[in-house]
FIKE-294853 format. One record per residue (C-alpha): residue number from 1; x, z, y. Coordinates in pm, 1 decimal, padded with zeros to 6 digits, always signed. Each point is the difference from the previous one (the first is absolute). Last residue first. Example, Ala and Ser with C-alpha at 12.3 -4.5 7.8 and 13.67 -1.06 7.14 Angstrom:
<node><num>2</num><xx>+01367.0</xx><zz>+00714.0</zz><yy>-00106.0</yy></node>
<node><num>1</num><xx>-00137.0</xx><zz>+00066.0</zz><yy>-00344.0</yy></node>
//
This chain:
<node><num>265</num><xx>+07221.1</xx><zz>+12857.4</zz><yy>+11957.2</yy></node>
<node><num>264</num><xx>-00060.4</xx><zz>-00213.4</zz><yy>-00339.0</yy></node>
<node><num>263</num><xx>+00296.4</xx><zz>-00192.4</zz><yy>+00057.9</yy></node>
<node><num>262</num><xx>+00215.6</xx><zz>+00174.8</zz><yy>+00263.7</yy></node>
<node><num>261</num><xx>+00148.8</xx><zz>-00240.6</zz><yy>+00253.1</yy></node>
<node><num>260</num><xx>+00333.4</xx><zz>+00067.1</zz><yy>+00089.5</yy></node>
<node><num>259</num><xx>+00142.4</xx><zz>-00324.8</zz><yy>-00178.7</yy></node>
<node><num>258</num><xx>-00250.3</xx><zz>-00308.5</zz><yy>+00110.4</yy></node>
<node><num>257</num><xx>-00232.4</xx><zz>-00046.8</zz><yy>-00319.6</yy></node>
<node><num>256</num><xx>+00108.7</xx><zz>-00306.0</zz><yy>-00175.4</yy></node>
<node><num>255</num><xx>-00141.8</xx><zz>-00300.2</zz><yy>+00049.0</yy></node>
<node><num>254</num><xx>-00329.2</xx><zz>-00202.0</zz><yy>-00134.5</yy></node>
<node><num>253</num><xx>+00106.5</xx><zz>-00255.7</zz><yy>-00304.6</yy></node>
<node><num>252</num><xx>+00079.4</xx><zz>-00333.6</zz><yy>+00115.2</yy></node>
<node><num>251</num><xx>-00164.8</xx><zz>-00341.3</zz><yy>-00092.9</yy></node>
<node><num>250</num><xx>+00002.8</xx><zz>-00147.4</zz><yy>-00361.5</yy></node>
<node><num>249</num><xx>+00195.3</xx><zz>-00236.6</zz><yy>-00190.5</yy></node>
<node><num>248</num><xx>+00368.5</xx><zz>+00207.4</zz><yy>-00050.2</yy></node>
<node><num>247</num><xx>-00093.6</xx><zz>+00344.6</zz><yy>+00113.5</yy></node>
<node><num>246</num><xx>+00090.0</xx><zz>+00067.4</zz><yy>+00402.3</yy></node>
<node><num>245</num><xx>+00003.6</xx><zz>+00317.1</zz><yy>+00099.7</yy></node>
<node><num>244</num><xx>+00263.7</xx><zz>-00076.3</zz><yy>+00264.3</yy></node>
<node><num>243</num><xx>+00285.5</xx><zz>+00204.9</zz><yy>-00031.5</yy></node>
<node><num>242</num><xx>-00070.6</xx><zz>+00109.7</zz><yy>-00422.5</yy></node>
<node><num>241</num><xx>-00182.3</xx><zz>-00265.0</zz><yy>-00080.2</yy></node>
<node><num>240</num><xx>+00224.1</xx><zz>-00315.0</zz><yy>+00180.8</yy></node>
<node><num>239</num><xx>+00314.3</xx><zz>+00245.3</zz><yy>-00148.2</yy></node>
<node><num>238</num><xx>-00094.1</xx><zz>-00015.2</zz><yy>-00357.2</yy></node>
<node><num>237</num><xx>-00140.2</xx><zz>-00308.3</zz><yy>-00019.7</yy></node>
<node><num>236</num><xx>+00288.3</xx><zz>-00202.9</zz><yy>+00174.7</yy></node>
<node><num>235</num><xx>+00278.0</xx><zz>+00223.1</zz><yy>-00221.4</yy></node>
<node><num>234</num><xx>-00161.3</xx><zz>-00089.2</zz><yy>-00328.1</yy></node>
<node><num>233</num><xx>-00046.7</xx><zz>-00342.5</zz><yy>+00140.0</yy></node>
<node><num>232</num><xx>+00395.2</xx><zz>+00001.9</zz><yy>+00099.3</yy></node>
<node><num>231</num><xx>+00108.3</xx><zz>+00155.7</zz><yy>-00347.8</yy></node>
<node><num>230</num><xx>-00170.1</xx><zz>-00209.1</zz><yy>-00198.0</yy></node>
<node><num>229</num><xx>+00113.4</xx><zz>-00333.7</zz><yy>+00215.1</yy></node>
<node><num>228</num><xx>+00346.7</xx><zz>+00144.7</zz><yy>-00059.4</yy></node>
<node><num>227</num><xx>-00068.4</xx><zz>-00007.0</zz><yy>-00391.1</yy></node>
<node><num>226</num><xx>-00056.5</xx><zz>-00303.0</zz><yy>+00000.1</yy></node>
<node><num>225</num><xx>+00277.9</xx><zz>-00148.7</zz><yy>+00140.5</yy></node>
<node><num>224</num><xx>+00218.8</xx><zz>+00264.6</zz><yy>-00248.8</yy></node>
<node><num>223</num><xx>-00213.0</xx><zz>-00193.3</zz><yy>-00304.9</yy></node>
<node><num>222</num><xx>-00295.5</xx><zz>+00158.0</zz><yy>-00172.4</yy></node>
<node><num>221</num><xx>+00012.9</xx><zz>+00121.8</zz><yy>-00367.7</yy></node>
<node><num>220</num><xx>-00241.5</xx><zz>+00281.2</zz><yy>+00077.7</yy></node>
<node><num>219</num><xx>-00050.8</xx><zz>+00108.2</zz><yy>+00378.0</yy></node>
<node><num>218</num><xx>-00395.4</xx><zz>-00044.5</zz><yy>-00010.3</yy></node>
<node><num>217</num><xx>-00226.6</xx><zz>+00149.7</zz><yy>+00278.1</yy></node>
<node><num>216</num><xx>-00250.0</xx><zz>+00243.9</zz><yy>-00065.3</yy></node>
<node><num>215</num><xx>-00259.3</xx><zz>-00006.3</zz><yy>+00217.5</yy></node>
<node><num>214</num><xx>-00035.2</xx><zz>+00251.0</zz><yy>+00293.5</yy></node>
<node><num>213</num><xx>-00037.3</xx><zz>+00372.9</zz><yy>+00059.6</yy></node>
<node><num>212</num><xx>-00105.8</xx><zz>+00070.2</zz><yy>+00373.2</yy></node>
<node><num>211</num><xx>-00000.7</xx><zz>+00374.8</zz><yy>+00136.1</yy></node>
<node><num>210</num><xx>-00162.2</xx><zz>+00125.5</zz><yy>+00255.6</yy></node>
<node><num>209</num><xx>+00074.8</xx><zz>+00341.7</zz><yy>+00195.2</yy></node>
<node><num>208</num><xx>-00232.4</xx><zz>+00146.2</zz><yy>+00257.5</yy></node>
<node><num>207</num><xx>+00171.7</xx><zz>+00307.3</zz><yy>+00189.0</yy></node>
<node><num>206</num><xx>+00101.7</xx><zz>+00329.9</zz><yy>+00019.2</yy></node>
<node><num>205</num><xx>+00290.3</xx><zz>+00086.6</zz><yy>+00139.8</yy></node>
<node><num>204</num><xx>+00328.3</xx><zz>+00125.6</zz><yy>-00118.9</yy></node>
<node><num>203</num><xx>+00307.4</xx><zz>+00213.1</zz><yy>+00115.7</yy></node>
<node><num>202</num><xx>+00359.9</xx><zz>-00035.1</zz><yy>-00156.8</yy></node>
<node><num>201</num><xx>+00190.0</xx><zz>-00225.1</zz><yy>+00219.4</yy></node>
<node><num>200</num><xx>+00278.8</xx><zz>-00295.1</zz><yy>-00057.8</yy></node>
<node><num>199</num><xx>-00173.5</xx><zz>-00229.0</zz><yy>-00216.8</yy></node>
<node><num>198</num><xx>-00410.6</xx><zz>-00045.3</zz><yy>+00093.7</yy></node>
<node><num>197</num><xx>-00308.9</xx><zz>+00235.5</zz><yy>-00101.8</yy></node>
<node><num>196</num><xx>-00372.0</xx><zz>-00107.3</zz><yy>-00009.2</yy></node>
<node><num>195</num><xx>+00037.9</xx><zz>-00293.6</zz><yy>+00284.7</yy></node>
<node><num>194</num><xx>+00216.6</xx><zz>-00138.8</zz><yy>-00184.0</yy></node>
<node><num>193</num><xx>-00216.1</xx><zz>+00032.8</zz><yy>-00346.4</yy></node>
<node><num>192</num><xx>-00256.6</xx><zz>-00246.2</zz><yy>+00175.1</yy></node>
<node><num>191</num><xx>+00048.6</xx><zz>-00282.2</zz><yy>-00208.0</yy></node>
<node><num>190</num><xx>+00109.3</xx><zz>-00021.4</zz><yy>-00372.2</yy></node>
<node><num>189</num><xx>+00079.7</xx><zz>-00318.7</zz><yy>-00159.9</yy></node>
<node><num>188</num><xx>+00049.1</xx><zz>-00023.5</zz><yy>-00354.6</yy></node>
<node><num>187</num><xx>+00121.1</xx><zz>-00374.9</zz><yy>-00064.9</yy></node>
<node><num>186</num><xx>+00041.5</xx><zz>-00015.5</zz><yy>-00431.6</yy></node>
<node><num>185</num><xx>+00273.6</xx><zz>-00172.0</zz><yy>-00155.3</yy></node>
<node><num>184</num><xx>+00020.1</xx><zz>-00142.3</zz><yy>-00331.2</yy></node>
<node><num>183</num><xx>+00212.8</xx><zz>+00145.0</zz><yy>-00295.7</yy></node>
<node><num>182</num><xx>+00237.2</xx><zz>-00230.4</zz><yy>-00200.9</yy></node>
<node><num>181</num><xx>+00239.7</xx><zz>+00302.1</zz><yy>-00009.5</yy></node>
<node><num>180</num><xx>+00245.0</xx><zz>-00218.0</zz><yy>+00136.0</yy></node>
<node><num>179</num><xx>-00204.5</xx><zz>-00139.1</zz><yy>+00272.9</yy></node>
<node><num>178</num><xx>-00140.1</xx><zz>+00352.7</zz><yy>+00096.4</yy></node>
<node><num>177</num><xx>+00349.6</xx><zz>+00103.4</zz><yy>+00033.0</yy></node>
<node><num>176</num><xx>+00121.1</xx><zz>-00281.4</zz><yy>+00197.2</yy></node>
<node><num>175</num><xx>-00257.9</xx><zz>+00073.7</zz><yy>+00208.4</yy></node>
<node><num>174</num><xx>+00058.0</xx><zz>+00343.0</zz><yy>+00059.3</yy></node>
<node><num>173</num><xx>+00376.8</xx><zz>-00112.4</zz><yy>+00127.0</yy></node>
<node><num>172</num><xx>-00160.0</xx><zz>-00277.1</zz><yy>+00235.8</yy></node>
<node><num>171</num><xx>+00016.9</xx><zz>+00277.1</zz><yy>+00323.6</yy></node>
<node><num>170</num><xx>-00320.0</xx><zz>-00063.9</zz><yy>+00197.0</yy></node>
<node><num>169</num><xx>+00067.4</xx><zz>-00032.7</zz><yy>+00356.2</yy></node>
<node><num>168</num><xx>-00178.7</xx><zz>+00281.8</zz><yy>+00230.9</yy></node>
<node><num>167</num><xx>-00426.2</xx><zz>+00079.8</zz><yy>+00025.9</yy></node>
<node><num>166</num><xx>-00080.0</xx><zz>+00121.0</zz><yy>+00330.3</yy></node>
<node><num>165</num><xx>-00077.9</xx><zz>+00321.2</zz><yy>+00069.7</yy></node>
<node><num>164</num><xx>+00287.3</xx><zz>+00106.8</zz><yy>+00252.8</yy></node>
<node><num>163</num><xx>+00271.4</xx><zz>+00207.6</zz><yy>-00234.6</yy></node>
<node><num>162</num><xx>-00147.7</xx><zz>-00129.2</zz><yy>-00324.5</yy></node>
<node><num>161</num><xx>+00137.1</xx><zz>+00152.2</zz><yy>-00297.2</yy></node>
<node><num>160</num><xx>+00299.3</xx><zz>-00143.4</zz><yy>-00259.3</yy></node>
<node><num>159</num><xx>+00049.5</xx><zz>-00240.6</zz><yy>-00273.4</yy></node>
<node><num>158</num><xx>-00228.5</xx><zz>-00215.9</zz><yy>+00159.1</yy></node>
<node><num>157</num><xx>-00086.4</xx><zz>-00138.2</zz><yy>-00323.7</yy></node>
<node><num>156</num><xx>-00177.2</xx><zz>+00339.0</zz><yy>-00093.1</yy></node>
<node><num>155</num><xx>-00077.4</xx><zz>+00000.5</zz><yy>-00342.0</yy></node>
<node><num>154</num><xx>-00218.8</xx><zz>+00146.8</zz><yy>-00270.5</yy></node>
<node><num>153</num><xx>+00005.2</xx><zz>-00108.7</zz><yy>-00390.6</yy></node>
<node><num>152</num><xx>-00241.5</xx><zz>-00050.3</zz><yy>-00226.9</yy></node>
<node><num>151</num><xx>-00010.8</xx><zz>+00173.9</zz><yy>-00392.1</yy></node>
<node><num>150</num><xx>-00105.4</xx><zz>-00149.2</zz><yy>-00278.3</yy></node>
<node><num>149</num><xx>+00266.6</xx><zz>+00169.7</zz><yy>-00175.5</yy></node>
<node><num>148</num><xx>+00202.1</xx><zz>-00384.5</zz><yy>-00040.3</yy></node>
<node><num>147</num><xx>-00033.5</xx><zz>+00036.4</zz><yy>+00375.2</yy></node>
<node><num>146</num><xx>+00186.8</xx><zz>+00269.8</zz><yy>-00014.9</yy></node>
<node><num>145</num><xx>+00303.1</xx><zz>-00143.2</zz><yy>-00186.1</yy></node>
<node><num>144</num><xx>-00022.8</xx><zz>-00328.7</zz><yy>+00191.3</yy></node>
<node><num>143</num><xx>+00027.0</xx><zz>+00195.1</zz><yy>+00314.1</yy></node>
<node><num>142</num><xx>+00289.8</xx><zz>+00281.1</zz><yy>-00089.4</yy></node>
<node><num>141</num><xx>+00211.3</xx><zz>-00361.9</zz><yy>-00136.2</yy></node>
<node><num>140</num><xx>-00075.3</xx><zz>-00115.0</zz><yy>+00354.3</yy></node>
<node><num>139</num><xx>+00118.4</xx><zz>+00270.4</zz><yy>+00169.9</yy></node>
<node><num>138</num><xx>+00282.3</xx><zz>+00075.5</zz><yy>-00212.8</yy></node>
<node><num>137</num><xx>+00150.1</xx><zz>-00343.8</zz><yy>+00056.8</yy></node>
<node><num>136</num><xx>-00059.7</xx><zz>+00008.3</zz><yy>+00370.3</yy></node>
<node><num>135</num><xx>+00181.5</xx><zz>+00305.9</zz><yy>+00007.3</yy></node>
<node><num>134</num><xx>+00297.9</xx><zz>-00101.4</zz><yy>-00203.1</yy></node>
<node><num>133</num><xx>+00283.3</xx><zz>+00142.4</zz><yy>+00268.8</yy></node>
<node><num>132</num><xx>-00191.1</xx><zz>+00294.5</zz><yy>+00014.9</yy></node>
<node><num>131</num><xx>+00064.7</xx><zz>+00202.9</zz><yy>+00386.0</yy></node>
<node><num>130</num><xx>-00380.9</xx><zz>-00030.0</zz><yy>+00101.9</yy></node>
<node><num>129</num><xx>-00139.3</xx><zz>+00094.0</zz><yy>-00309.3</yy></node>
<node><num>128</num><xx>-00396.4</xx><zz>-00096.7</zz><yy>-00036.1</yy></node>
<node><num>127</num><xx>-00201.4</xx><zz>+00204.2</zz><yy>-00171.9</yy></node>
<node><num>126</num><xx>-00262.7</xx><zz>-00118.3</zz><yy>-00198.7</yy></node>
<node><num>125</num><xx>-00328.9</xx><zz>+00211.3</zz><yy>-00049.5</yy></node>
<node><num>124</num><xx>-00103.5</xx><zz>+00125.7</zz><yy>-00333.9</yy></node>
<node><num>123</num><xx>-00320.6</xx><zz>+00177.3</zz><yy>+00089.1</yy></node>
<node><num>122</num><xx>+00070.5</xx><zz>+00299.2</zz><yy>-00043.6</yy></node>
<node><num>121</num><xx>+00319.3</xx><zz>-00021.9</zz><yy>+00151.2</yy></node>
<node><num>120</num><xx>-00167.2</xx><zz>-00124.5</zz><yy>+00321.3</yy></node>
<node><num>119</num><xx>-00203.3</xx><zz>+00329.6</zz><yy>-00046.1</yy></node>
<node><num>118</num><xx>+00294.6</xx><zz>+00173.1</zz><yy>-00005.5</yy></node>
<node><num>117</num><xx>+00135.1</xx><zz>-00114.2</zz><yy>+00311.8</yy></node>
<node><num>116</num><xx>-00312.6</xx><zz>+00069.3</zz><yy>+00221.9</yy></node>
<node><num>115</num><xx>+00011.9</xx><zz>+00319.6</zz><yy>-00150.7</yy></node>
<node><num>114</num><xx>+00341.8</xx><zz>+00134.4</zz><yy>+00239.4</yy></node>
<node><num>113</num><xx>+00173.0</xx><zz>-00345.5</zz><yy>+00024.2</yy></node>
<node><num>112</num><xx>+00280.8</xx><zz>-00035.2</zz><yy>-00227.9</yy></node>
<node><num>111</num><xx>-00145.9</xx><zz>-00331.3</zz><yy>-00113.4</yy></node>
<node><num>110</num><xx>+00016.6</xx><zz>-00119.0</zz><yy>+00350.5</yy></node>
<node><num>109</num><xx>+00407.4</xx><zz>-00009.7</zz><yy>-00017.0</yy></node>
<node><num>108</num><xx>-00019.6</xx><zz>-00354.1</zz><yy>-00233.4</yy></node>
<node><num>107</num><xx>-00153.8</xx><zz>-00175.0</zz><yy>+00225.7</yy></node>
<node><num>106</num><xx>-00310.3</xx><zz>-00157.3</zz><yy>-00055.7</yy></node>
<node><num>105</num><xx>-00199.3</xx><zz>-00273.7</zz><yy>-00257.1</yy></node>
<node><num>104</num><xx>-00328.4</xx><zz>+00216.3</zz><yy>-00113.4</yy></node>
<node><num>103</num><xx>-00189.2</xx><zz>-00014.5</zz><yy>-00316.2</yy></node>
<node><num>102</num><xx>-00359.5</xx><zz>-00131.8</zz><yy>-00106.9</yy></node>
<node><num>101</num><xx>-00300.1</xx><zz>+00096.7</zz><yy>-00178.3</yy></node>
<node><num>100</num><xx>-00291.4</xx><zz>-00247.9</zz><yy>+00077.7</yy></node>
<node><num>99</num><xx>-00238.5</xx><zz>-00043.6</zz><yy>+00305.0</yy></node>
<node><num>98</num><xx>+00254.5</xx><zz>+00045.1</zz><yy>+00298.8</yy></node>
<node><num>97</num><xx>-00180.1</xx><zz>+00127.4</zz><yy>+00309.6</yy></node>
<node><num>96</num><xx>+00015.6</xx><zz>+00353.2</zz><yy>+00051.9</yy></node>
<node><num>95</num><xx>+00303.6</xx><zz>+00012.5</zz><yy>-00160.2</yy></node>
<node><num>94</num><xx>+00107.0</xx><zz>-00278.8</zz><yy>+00221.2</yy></node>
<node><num>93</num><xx>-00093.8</xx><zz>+00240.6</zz><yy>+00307.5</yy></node>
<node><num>92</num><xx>+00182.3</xx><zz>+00286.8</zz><yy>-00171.4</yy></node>
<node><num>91</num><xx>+00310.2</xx><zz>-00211.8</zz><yy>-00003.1</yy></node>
<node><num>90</num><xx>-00024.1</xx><zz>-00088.5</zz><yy>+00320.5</yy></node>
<node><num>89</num><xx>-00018.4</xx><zz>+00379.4</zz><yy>+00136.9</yy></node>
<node><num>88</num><xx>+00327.4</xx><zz>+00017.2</zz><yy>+00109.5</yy></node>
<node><num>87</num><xx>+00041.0</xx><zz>-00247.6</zz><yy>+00252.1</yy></node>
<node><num>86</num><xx>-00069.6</xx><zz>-00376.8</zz><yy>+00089.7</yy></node>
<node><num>85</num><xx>+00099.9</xx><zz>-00240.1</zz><yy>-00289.0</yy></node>
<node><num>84</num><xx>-00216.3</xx><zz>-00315.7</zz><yy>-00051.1</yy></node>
<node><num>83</num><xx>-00087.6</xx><zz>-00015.8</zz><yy>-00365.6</yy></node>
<node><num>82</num><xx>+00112.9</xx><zz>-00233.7</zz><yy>-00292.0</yy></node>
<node><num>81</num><xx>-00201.6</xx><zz>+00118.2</zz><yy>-00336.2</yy></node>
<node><num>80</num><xx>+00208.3</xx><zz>-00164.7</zz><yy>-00281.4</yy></node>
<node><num>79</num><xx>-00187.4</xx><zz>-00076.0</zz><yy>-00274.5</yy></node>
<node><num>78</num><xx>-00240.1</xx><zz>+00087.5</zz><yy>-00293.6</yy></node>
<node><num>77</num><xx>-00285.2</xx><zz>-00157.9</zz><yy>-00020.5</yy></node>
<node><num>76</num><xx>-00346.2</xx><zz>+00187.0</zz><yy>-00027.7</yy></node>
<node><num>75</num><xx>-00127.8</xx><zz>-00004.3</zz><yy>+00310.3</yy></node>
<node><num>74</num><xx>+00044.7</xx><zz>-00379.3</zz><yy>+00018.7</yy></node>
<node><num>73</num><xx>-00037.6</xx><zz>-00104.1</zz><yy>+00395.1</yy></node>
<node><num>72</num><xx>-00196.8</xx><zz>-00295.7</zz><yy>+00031.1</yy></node>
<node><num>71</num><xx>-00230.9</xx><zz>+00198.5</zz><yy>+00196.2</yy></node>
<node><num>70</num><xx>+00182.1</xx><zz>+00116.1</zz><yy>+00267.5</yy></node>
<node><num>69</num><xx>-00010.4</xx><zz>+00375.8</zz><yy>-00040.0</yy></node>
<node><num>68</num><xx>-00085.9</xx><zz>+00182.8</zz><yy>+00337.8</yy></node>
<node><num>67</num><xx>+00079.8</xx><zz>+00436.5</zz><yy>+00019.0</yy></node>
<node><num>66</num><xx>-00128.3</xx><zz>+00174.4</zz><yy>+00340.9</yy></node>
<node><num>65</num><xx>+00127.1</xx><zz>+00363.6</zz><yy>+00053.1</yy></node>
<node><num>64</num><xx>-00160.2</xx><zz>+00251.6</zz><yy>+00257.9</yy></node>
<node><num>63</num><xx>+00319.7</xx><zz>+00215.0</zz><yy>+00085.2</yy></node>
<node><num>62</num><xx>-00113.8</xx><zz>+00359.1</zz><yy>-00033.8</yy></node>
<node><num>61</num><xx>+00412.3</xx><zz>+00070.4</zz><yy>-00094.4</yy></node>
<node><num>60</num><xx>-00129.1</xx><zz>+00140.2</zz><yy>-00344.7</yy></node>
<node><num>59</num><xx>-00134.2</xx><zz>-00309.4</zz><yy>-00049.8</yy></node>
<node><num>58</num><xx>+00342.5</xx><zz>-00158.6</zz><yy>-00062.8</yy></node>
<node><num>57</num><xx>+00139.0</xx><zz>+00289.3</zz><yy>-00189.2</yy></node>
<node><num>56</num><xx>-00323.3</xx><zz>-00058.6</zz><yy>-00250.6</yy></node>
<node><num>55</num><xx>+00209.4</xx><zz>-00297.1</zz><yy>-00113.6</yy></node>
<node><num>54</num><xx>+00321.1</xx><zz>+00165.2</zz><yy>-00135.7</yy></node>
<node><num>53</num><xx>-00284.5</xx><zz>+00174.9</zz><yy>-00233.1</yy></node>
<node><num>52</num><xx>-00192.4</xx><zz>-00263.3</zz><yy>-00070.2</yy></node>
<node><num>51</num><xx>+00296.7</xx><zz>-00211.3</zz><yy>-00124.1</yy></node>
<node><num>50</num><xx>+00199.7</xx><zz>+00297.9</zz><yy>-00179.2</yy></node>
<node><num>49</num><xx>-00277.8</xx><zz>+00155.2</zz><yy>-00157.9</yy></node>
<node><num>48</num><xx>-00343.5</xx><zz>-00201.1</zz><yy>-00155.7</yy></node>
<node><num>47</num><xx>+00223.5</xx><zz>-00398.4</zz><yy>+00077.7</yy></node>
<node><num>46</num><xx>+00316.2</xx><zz>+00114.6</zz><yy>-00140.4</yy></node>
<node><num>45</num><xx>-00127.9</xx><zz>+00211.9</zz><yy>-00286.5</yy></node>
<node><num>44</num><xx>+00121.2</xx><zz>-00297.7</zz><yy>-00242.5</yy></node>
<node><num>43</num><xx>+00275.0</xx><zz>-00073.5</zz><yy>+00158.2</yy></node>
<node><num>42</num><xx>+00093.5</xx><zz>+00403.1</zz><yy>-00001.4</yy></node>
<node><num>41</num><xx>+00034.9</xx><zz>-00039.1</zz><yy>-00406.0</yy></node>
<node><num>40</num><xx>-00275.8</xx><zz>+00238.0</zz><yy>-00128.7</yy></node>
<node><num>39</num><xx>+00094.0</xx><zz>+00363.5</zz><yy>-00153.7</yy></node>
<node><num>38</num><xx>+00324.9</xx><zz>+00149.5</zz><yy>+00177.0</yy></node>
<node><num>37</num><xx>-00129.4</xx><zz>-00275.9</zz><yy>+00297.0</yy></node>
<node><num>36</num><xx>-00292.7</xx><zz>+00255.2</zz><yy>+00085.1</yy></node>
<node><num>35</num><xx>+00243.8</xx><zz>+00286.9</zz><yy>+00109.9</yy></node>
<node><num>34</num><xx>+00154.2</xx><zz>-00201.9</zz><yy>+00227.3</yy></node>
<node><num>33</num><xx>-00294.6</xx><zz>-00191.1</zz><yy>+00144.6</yy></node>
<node><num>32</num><xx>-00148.7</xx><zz>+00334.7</zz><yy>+00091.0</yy></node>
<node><num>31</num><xx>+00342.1</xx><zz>+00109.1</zz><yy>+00149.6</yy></node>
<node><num>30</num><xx>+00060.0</xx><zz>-00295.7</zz><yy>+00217.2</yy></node>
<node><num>29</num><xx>-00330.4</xx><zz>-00013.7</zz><yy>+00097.9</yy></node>
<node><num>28</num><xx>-00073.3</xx><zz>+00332.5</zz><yy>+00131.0</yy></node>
<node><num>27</num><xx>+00334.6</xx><zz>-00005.4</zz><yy>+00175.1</yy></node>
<node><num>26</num><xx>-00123.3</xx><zz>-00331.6</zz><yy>+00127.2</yy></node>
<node><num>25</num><xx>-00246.7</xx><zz>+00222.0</zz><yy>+00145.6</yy></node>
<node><num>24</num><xx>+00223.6</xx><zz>+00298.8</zz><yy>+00161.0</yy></node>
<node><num>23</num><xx>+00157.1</xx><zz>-00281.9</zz><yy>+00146.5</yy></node>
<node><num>22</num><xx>-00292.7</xx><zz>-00179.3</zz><yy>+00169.6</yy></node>
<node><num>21</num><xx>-00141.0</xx><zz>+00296.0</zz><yy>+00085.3</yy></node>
<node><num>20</num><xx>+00281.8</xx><zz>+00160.6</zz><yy>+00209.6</yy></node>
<node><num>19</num><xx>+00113.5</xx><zz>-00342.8</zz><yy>+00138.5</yy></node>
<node><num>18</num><xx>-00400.4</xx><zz>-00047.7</zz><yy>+00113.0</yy></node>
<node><num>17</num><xx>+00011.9</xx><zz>+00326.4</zz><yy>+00176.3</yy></node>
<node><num>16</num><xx>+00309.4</xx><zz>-00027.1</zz><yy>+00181.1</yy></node>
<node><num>15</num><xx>-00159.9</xx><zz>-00363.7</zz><yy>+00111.9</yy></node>
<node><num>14</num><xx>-00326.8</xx><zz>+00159.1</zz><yy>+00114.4</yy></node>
<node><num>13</num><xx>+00206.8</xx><zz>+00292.7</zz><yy>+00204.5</yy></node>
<node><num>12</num><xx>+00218.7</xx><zz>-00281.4</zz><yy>+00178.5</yy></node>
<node><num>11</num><xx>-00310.9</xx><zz>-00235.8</zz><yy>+00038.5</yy></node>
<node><num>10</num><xx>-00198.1</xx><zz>+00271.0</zz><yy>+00168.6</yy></node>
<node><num>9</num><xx>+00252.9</xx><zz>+00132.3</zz><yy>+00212.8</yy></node>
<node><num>8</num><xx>+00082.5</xx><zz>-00389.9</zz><yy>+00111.3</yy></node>
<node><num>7</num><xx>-00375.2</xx><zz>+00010.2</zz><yy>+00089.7</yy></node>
<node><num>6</num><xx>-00007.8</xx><zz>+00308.3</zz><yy>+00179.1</yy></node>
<node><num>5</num><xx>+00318.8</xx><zz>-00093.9</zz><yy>+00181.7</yy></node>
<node><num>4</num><xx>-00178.0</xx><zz>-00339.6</zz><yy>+00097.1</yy></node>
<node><num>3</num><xx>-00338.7</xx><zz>+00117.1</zz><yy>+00132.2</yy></node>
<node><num>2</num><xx>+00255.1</xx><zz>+00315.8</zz><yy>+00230.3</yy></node>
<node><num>1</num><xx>+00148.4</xx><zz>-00314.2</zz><yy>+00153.7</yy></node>
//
C-alpha cells in the first residue's frame, strides 16, 4: 500500500512538473516564432521554431520516442498526414514526425488556447466551425489553398480521442478533403501515447512511443468506391500499428512500456 501511494505521489508531482514546463515552453515558442514571422513568413521557420519547438514537449515527458518511415514514403510530398487520435500531445508527436511544414485540421475553439493556440496560428491551421452551414466547403477550399503554400495538412479521422486505446471509425469528411485538394493520404500511426496520458485525467507516464509514417496513398480523381477502399486501408494500417504493432509486410514492433513504469528509473 505505502509502494503505491509513493508511486501515485511521484506521478502526481512529475505530471505538475511536466504541465509547468511544457507551458512555460511553448510560451518560449510562441513568442520566438512571433517575433521571427515580422521578418520571415512562419512557413518558412516552421521546421527551426514551431516544429522543433512543439516537438521538444514530447521529450520533455522522458518518454523514449521511436520514429519508422516506410520507405516508399516521399518526404517531400505534400499531403494529408492521417493520425490515430489519443490525447493532447498528438500534435507534438506528428511534429516530431512530419518532415515538411504543415498545418493542423481542429476545432475552431483550440485556437484560443493559451500558446498552444498561437502557434497553430502561426502556422496557418484550419479551423473547423461546428455551427457553418458551408463547412465542408470551407474546409476544402482552406486545403487546396494551403496546399498551393506547400504546406501539408494534419488530421485526426477519428474526429475525437480514444477512451480505451483502440483505434474508432474513421469519419470520410477528411477524405473528401484530401480528394478535392488532389492531396494523398499519409497513415501516421503512433503507439504507446495511451499509456503516456489518456482522455479524461491529467497525469502522465513515461513510456516508449513509436510512431509509423507510411506511403502516400493517392485520392486524386478516384471514384466514391475508391475512395472507401482508401479510407479502410488507411484505417487497417493505422489501427493494426497502433493496437498491434503491426507495419504492413513485416512482424510487430516490441510493446509499449506498461503505464507506471518509469523509463529510465
Amino acid at each position: 500500500m505505502l509502494s503505491k501511494l509513493v508511486k501515485k505521489a511521484a506521478q502526481v508531482a512529475y505530471s505538475a512538473a511536466f504541465w509547468g514546463v511544457s507551458f512555460a515552453w511553448m510560451g518560449g515558442v510562441a513568442v520566438t516564432w512571433m517575433a521571427v514571422s515580422l521578418f520571415v513568413p512562419p512557413r518558412k521557420t516552421h521546421m527551426y521554431i514551431g516544429a522543433p519547438g512543439m516537438a521538444a514537449c514530447l521529450n520533455l515527458s522522458l518518454s523514449k520516442v521511436e520514429i519508422i518511415y516506410d520507405p516508399d514514403f516521399d518526404p517531400e510530398r505534400r499531403s494529408v498526414f492521417c493520425q490515430n487520435h489519443v490525447n493532447l500531445m498528438d500534435a507534438h508527436a506528428a511534429c516530431a514526425t512530419i518532415p515538411h511544414a504543415f498545418c493542423g485540421l481542429m476545432n475552431a475553439w483550440q485556437f484560443k488556447v493559451p500558446f498552444y493556440g498561437t502557434i497553430m496560428r502561426l502556422a496557418d491551421g484550419i479551423p473547423v466551425h461546428a455551427n457553418s452551414a458551408n463547412r465542408y466547403r470551407e474546409v476544402a477550399a482552406a486545403a487546396r489553398e494551403r496546399a498551393a503554400k506547400g504546406l501539408s495538412i494534419l488530421v485526426f479521422p477519428e474526429a475525437h480521442r480514444t477512451v480505451d486505446g483502440k483505434v474508432a471509425e474513421f469519419k470520410k469528411g477528411v477524405f473528401l478533403m484530401a480528394r478535392e485538394a488532389g492531396l494523398p493520404v499519409v497513415p501516421l500511426a503512433t503507439r504507446g501515447m495511451f499509456e503516456l496520458n489518456r482522455k479524461g485525467t491529467w497525469l502522465f507516464t513515461p513510456t516508449k512511443i513509436t510512431i509509423y509514417v507510411g506511403a502516400q496513398i493517392e485520392t486524386a480523381g478516384i471514384s466514391t468506391d475508391q475512395l472507401r477502399k482508401v479510407i479502410a486501408r488507411t484505417e487497417k494500417i493505422i489501427r493494426d500499428f497502433a493496437e498491434h504493432g503491426i507495419i504492413p509486410g513485416k512482424v510487430a514492433v516490441d510493446e509499449p512500456t506498461p503505464a507506471g513504469e518509469l523509463v529510465g528509473t
